[in-house]
Steps between C-alpha positions, in 0.01 A plus 500: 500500500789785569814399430707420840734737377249804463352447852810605635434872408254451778699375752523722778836661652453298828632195734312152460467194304535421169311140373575366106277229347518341161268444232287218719474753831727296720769726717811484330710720760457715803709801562559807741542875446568782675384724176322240251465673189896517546560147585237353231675749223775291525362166332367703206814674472787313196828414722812324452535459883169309546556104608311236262275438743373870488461437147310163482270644774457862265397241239217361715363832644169508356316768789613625775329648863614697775389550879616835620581504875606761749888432521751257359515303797111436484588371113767311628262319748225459245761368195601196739145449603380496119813285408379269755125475383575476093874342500606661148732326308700800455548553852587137600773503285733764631812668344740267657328178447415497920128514605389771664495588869317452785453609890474230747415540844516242703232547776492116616805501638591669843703772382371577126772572227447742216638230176496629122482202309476376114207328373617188575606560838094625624375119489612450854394788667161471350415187712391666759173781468671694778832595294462758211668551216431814287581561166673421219678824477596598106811683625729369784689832487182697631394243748843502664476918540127452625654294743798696577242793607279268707775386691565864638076502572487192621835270596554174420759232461669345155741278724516136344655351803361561858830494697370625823673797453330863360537554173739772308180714415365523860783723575371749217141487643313293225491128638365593892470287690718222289336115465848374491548616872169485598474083403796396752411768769406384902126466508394819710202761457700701321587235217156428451381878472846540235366192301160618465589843397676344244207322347317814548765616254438193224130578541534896415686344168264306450173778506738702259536273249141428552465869382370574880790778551200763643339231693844456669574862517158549680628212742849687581335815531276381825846320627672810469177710702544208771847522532502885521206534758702186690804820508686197337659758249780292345280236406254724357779693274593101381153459378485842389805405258358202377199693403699837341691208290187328384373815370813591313513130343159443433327857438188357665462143274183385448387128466585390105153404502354800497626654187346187303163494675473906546745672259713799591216705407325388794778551744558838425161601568505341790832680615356847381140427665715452849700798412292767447277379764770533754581859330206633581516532831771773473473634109107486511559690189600211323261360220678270287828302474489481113839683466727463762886684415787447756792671504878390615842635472844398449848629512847417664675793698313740216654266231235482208220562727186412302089503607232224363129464432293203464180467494240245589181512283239286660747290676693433235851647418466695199849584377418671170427772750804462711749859478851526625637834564863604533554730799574834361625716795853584527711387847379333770171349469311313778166244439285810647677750255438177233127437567437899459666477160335201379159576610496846326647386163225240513184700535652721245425282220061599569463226209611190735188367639421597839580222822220401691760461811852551520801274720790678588805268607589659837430675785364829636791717368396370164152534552534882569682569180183331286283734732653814375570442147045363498466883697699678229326298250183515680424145439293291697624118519464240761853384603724343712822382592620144638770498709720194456600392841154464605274473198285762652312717280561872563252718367533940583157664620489853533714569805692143586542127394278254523627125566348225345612119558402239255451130627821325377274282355255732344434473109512883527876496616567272225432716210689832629803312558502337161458799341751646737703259433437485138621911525792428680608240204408757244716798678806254564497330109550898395693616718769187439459598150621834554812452697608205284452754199728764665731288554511460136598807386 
């Protein structure tokens, strides 16, 4: 059998899980990465800054498995879910001899509280079918900022004493309306209404830890439709927040489940299937979605400004073909001025395999600087822009714009904005690089 220590070599450069067993096949620990092969590199790496218990559990590693998921917050989900199922000893005991974490919520009672609790803690909450408790989490630290960022999505309240009066964080917007005033209030139409939004609240926590975050996108979507067509416009631009934040924390989670049962593999296709299927009814043209390249830049006030490619090869972000380029006009430059630059220097280099489909971050302006570098080129590639505000798809045709507007629950949407966003990471990381290294000199 390959040595644990070899198989890392073909650990890929993703987020997900990473599962050790010993000699006898019995799960040892479960961990989380945003970029495995990094994270796993670690154990098999000689340190002086490495606690004993790293070492004993080194010692014991005898294979080890992965399950590659779409983003870190899907491995976060599916590392307390597998932690749950296998308990490894290596997990239970934590760095700072305290169990691990879990999420309460406590549905039985009238106005549910959101509780993280220790191991020992759960037994009372679990009495009751109707509660749920989720978990344990390996690291409090990245529970508590999951959290933080559902609280802006979705508010709730941490106050341990229900005073009658609203708590400190209903003033910022994140605990609305507030239990604590809500359990001594007059009984009136209104109260009720207050106290079952609220538990409308709890449940939406509850379908994301349940790794039901499009489910319950889906659901605010139609609310906000209602509301809208009901001309009841501030309620509709509430929702519509809760739904722009659940994006940005979440990029479109999927239920932990499915990366054991179907593999990443499987949910790629599936995303690239829904794509190009939805592409064709404006870029007929396009055939495949093998190679997909988008494009972002970066600068600040013309400070280090800096253009990035990555590139998606059959869902999958391949960064041994990933290129940074260094903007190399003088003055002023602007993202048009950018994406003109970029673009050209690219399809210079004839020996980089050719994209099946290219994703421009921006807009029209953007849009019409790729469609005169392709005429002076004369190449012929699908592409298209999406425009942040609206995650609408912009794509040129031979005398205007066309518009197209992805479900916000669509697999399609999912995969441009990861790789969007994967672009946007890319451009940033180098152009922070770039100014901290001027500053150096």
């Amino acid at each position: 059998m390959e040595n644990w220590q070899e198989k890392i070599k073909h650990i890929p450069d993703l987020p997900g899980v990473y599962i050790y067993k010993d000699v006898n096949g019995i799960v040892i620990y479960v961990g989380k990465a945003k970029r495995l092969i990094r994270r796993v590199k670690q154990y098999a790496q000689k340190s002086k800054d490495i606690s004993l218990k790293t070492i004993q559990l080194v010692t014991e590693i005898f294979d080890i498995e992965t399950i590659v998921t779409a983003s870190e917050f899907d491995a976060l989900l599916l590392e307390a879910k597998l932690i749950h199922q296998w308990m490894p000893k290596y997990n239970i005991i934590a760095k700072d001899d305290k169990s691990l974490l879990y999420v309460a919520l406590t549905l039985t009672e009238r106005l549910p509280r959101l509780l993280l609790l220790r191991k020992g803690e759960i037994t009372t909450y679990q009495t009751s079918k109707r509660n749920r408790i989720f978990g344990p989490f390996q690291s409090a630290h990245a529970l508590r900022v999951l959290l933080s960022h559902l609280r802006r999505a979705i508010p709730y309240c941490t106050q341990k004493q229900r005073n009658g009066r609203p708590c400190f964080y209903t003033h910022l917007g994140l605990c609305n309306p507030c239990p604590s005033h809500l359990k001594n209030a007059p009984e009136s139409d209104q109260n009720q209404q207050n106290i079952l939004l609220y538990r409308k609240n709890i449940n939406a926590l509850k379908d994301i830890f349940e790794g039901k975050t499009t489910a319950l996108i889906r659901s605010y979507t139609n609310l906000m439709k209602i509301a809208a067509k009901k001309e009841h416009f501030e309620e509709a631009a509430i929702i519509k927040h809760r739904i722009d934040m659940l994006y940005a924390l979440s990029s479109y989670a999927y239920d932990p489940a499915v990366f054991i049962e179907q593999g990443v593999d499987s949910v790629f296709d599936e995303e690239l299937d829904d794509l190009i299927n939805r592409l064709h009814t404006v870029l007929p043209e396009l055939q495949s979605l093998r190679r997909i390249e988008c494009f972002d830049m970066s600068q600040l006030f013309g400070v280090s400004p800096v253009g990035a490619m990555v590139v998606l090869t059959d869902g999958f972000p391949d960064k041994k073909e990933y290129r940074k380029f260094r903007i190399q006009r003088k003055g002023v430059v602007s993202d048009v001025s950018m994406v003109s630059e970029v673009l050209l220097r690219r399809f210079l280099h004839k020996e980089w395999e050719m994209p099946s489909f290219i994703l421009i971050d921006g807009g029209k302006p953007q849009l019409s600087a790729a469609k005169a570098i392709f005429q002076q080129l004369h190449i012929v590639v699908p592409y298209a822009g999406l425009a942040k505000q609206y995650e609408e798809l912009i794509i040129p045709s031979k005398h205007a714009f066309a518009t197209l507007r992805l479900p916000l629950s669509s697999k399609a949407l999912r995969v441009l904005q990861r790789v969007r966003d994967e672009a946007h990471r890319f451009a940033i990381t180098y152009h922070r690089f770039l100014r901290k290294k001027s500053l150096m000199v």
